[in-house]
C-alpha positions in Angstrom: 112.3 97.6 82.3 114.5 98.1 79.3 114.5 96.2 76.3 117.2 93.3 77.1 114.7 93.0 80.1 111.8 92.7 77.7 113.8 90.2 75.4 114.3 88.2 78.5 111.5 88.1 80.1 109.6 87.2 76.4 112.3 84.5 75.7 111.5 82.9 79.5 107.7 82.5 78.6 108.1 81.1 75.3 110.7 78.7 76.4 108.1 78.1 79.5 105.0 77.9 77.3 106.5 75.1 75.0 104.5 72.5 74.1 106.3 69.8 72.6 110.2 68.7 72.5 110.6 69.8 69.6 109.7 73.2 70.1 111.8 73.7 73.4 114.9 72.7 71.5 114.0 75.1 68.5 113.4 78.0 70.9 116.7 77.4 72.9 118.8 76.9 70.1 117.3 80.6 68.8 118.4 82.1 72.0 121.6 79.8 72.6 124.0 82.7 73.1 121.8 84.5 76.1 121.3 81.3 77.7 125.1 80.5 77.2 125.8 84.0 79.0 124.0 82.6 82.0 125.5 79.2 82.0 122.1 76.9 81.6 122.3 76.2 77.5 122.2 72.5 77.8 120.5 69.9 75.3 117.2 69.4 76.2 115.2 65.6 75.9 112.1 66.0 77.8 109.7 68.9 77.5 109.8 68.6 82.1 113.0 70.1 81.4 111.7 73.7 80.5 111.2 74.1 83.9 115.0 73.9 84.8 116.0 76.2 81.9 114.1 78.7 83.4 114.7 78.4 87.1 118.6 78.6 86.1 118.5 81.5 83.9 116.2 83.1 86.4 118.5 82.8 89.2 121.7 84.1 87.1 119.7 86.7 85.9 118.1 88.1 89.2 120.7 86.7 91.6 124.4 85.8 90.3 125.0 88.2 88.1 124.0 91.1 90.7 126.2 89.1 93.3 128.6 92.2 93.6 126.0 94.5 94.4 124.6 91.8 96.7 127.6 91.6 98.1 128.1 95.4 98.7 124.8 95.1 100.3 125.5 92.9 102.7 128.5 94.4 103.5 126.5 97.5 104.2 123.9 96.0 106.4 127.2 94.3 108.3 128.5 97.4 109.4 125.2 98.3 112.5 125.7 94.3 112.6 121.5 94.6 111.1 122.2 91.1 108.7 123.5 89.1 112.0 120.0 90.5 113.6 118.0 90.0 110.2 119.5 86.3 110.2 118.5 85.6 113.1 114.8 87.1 113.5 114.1 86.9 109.4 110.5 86.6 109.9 110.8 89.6 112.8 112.6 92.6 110.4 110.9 91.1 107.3 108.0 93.8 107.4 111.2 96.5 107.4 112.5 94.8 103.8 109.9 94.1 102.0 106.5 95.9 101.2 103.6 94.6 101.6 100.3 96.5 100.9 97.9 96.3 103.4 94.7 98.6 103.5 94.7 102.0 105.2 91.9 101.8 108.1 90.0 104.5 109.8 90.8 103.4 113.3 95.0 103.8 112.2 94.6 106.9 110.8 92.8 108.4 114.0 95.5 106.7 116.2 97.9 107.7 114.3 97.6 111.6 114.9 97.9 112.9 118.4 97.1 115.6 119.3 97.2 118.6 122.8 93.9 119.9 123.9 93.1 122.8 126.1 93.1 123.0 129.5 90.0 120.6 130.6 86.6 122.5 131.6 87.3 125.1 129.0 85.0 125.9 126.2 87.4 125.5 124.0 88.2 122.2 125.2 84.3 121.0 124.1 84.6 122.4 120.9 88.1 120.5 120.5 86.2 117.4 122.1 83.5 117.4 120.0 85.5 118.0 116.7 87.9 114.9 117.3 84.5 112.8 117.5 83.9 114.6 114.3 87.1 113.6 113.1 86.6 109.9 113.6 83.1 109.8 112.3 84.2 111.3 108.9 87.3 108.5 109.0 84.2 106.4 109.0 83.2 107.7 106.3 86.1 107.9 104.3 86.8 104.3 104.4 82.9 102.9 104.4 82.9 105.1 100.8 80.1 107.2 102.6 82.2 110.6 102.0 83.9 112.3 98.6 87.3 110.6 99.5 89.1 107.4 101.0 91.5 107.3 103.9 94.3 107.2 101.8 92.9 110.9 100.5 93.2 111.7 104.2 96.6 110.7 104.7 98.3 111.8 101.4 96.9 116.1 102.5 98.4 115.9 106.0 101.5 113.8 104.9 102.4 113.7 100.8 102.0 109.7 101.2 99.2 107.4 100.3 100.3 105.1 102.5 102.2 104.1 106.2 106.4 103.2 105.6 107.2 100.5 107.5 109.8 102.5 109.9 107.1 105.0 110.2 106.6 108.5 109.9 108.5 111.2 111.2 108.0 113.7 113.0 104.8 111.8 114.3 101.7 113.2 113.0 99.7 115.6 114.9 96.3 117.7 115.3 95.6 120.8 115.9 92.8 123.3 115.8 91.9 126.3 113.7 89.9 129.2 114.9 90.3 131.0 111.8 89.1 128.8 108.6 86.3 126.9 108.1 88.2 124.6 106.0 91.1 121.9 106.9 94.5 123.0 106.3 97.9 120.5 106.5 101.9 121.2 106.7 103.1 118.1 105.2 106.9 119.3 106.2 105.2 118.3 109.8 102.6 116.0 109.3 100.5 118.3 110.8 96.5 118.3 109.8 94.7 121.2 111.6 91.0 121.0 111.5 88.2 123.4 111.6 86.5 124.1 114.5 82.7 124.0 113.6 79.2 123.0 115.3 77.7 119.8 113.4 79.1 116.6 111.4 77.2 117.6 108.5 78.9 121.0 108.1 82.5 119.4 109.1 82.2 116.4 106.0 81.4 118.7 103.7 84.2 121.7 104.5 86.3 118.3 104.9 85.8 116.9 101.4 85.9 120.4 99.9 89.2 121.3 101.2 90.6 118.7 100.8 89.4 118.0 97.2 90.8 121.9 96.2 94.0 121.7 98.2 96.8 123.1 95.9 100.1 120.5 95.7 99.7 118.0 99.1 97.6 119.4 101.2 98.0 123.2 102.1 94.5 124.8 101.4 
């Protein structure tokens, strides 16, 4: 926010915090010229009237003086014929538009990552097996506060985000298994978290919350 923003912005809240006539008429006729600019300097007889002043400038000041850009915007979303569809199914494509901060669970996270296992009957396959129930305990964890770090801790060293875009990620995110590290290692290019392959929960929450914890830039340990 740059200062005209924060002159604005200050000039709105005393014009809305007047409390008498008198002081609504001294505080527009201080700032007559920017309320001139937007087109809502009027005289002003009852102190109700504040609320008008600044609904009007606020709608100039967010809406009609951006209209070109607006405009350009729309004319934008026109071309893949996307504003026919977000006129007609607003409520539908909202969730695309406009954030909305919603808490990371556990069960999203583990759904969220797929992952290829070997061939069944294997021995590998059991450790694999047994680490993915592992890996949804220690989700548990994350978001009951039980371990070092949340699920948005989780997320953030397999992805670089803290939290789920609304058009999703891409590539999808994946699992896969290391033989080689006792520790979990991540390619964020890929979204791809590779855990360790180890023999109790105890030992995999702890090598999980170290690595993580130490992991240099997003999560490559």
């Amino acid at each position: 926010m740059d200062q005209q923003d924060n002159v604005s912005w200050s000039t709105m809240q005393t014009i809305e915090n007047a409390a008498s006539v008198e002081a609504l008429q001294d505080c527009t006729l201080r700032h007559s010229t920017m309320l001139q600019t937007a087109g809502c300097l009027r005289h002003v007889a009852a102190l109700e009237e504040k609320k008008t002043v600044v609904s009007d400038y606020l709608r100039w000041y967010i809406i009609d003086r951006n209209m070109c850009v607006i405009d350009r915007f729309k004319e934008g979303l026109s071309a893949l014929q996307f504003l026919t569809a977000l006129q007609q199914y607003p409520t539908l494509l909202a969730p695309v538009l406009c954030y909305s901060e919603k808490k990371l669970t556990a069960l999203e996270l583990e759904r969220l990552f797929k992952h290829d296992l070997s061939p069944s009957g294997s021995n590998r396959r059991l450790r694999e097996g047994q680490t993915l129930g592992y890996w949804a305990d220690y989700l548990l964890d994350c978001e009951e506060g039980q371990a070092a770090l949340c699920v948005e801790d989780v997320l953030m060293f397999a992805t670089g985000l803290t939290s789920l875009p609304p058009s999703g990620l891409e590539p999808l995110p994946k699992i896969e298994f290391l033989d080689d590290s006792p520790f979990p290692m991540a390619n964020t290019c890929s979204n791809t978290l590779k855990l360790p392959l180890l023999d109790s929960y105890n030992v995999f929450k702890s090598r999980m919350d170290f690595g993580i914890q130490n992991s240099p830039g997003f999560g490559c340990f």
